[in-house]
N, C-alpha and C positions, 0 to 999 in steps of 0.2 A: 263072595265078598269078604266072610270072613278070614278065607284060606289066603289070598292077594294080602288080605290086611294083614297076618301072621307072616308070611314072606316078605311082606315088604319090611315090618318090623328084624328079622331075621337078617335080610339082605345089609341094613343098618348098622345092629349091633355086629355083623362080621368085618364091615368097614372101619366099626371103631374101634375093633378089635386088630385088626390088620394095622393101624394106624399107629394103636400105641404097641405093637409088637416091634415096628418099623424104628418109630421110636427108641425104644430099649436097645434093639440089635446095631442100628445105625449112627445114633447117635450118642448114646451114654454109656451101656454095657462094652457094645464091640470096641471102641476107641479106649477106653481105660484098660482090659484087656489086650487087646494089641499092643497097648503103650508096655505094659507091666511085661508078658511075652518076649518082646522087642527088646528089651532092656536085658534079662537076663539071657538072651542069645548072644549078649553081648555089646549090642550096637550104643550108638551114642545116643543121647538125650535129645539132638536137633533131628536127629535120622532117627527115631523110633517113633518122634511128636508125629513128624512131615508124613512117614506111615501110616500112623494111625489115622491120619486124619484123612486117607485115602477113601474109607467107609462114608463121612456123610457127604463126600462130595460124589460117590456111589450115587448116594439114595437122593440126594439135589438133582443130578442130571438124569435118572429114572424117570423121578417126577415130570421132570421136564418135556425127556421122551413121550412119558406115556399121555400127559395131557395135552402134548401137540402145542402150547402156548407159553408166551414168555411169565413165569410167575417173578414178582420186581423182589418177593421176601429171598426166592429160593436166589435170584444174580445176587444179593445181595452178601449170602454166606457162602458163595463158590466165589467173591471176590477177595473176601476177606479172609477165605484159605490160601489163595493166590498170595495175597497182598503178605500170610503171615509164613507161608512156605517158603517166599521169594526173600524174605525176612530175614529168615533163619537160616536158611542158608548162605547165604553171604555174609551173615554177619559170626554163624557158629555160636548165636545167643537163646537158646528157647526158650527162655523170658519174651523176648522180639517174637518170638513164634506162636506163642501163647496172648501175644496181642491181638491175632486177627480176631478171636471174638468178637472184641471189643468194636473193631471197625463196623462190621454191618450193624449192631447193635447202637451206636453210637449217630449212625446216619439215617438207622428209622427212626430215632427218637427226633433227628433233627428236621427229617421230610416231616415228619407228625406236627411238630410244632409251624412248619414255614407252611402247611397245609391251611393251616386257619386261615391266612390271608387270604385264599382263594377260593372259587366257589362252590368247592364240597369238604371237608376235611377227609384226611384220609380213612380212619376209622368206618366213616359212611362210607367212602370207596368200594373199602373192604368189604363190609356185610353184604352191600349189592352185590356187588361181584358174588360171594359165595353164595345168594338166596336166585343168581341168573336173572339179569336183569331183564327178559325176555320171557320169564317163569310168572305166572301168577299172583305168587308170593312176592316177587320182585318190583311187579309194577304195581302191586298196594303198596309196598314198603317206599317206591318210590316217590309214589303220591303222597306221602306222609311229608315230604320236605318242603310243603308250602307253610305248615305250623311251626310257630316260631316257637316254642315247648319242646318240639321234635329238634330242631333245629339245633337248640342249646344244648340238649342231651347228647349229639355226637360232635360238638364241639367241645364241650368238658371230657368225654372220652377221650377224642385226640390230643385235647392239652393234656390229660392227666399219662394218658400212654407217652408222649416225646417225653415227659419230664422224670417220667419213672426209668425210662429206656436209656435217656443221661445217665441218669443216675448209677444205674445197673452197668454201664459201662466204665463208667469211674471207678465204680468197686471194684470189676476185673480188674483194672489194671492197679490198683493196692493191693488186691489179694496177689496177683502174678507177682511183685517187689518185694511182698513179706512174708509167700510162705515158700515151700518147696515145691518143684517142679511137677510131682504128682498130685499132691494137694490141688495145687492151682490150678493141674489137668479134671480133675475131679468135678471142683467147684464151677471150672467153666462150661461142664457137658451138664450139669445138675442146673445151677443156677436160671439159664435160660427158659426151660420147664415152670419151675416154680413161680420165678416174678410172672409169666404169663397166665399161671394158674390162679395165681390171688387176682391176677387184673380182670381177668372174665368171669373168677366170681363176685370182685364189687361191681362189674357191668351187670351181671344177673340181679344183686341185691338191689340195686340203687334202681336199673329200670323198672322191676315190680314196683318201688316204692313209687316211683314216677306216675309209672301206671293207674295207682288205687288214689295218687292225687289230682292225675287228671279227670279219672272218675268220679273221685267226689268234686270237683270243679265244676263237671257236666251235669253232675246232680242238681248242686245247688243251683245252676243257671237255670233248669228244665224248672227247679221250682220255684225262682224267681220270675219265670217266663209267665207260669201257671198262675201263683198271685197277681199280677200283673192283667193279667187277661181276664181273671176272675174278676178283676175292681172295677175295670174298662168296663165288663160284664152291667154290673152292680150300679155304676152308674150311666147305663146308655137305662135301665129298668127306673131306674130315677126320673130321669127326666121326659122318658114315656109317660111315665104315672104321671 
């Protein structure tokens, strides 16, 4: 039991390991490199972006391959390499090239928010999806969306996700107009990392808090339940007597 429990810990930490390697290599290190490489081999500033950015559209259709399934985040950033390749090249601007960021980031902030209207928010989508909704953890986690507490909780995430995802795309495209060409290559492979890093750890903080106030909620009901039934008690002995 113990040996399964060590391997399976093991099997984990190599995944999330493999994860943020993929990360680094595909996404932040290897493109800023390539770009830097490319530039002094000579090449242009739209033909060095459109290379670089050959890497994470690598590692998008890996993914793709290897999970055998449509992921809607990974169409999302191999459109908007399309969308800023197709850009830059006919236009010869990679300011325009340096906008596709922006696009997929711009349009999950807008699925995020247009998700409220309808009957899961995205955010919950999501967790499902990643916990298998056919997985044990899945179908408790599922059962949870009859409490309106539960409820509210991944609807303020998906609001708070679309409107940070706006936002975070609007700054691309000021930071790509006011700074220089690598700069704004820089801050667009960086930036995305982070805002998703502070958003999963206000989800982390905010749901423990949640959590210890639904617990004392259930507390206090169990003892208001208790009082209750103690006086019910108290006077059926009453009127025995």
């Amino acid at each position: 039991m113990t040996n399964t429990a060590e391997q399976t810990t093991q099997t984990r930490d190599y995944s999330r390991l493999r994860s943020v390697a993929k990360i680094a290599v595909f996404d932040i290190a290897g493109p800023l490199v390539a770009y830097s490489l490319l530039r002094r081999a000579g090449l242009s500033t739209v033909s060095a972006l459109v290379l670089s950015g050959v890497l994470p559209g690598i590692a998008v259709l890996g993914g793709l391959i290897r999970h055998r399934r449509i992921d809607a985040v990974g169409i999302l950033v191999l459109a908007g390499i399309a969308v800023g390749t197709v850009l830059g090249l006919l236009s010869g601007s990679p300011r325009l090239f340096l906008m596709e960021g922006s696009v997929p980031t711009a349009v999950f902030g807008a699925l995020c928010l247009g998700s409220l209207w309808t009957q899961r928010p995205l955010i919950y989508r999501f967790a499902l999806e990643f916990m298998g909704q056919d997985s044990p953890r899945g179908r408790e986690f599922g059962s949870l969306w009859q409490y309106r507490s539960f409820r509210h909780i991944f609807q303020l995430y998906t609001l708070v996700w679309g409107i940070v995802y706006l936002l975070e795309a609007a700054a691309r495209v000021v930071i790509i107009e006011t700074t220089s060409t690598g700069t704004a290559l820089a801050v667009s492979k960086v930036m995305p990392y982070a805002v998703a890093g502070l958003l999963v750890g206000w989800m982390v903080l905010y749901g423990r808090r949640a959590r210890r106030a639904g617990e004392r909620e259930a507390a206090h009901a169990a003892q208001l339940q208790a009082a209750q039934a103690a006086q019910a008690a108290q006077l059926a002995i009453s009127a025995a007597s």
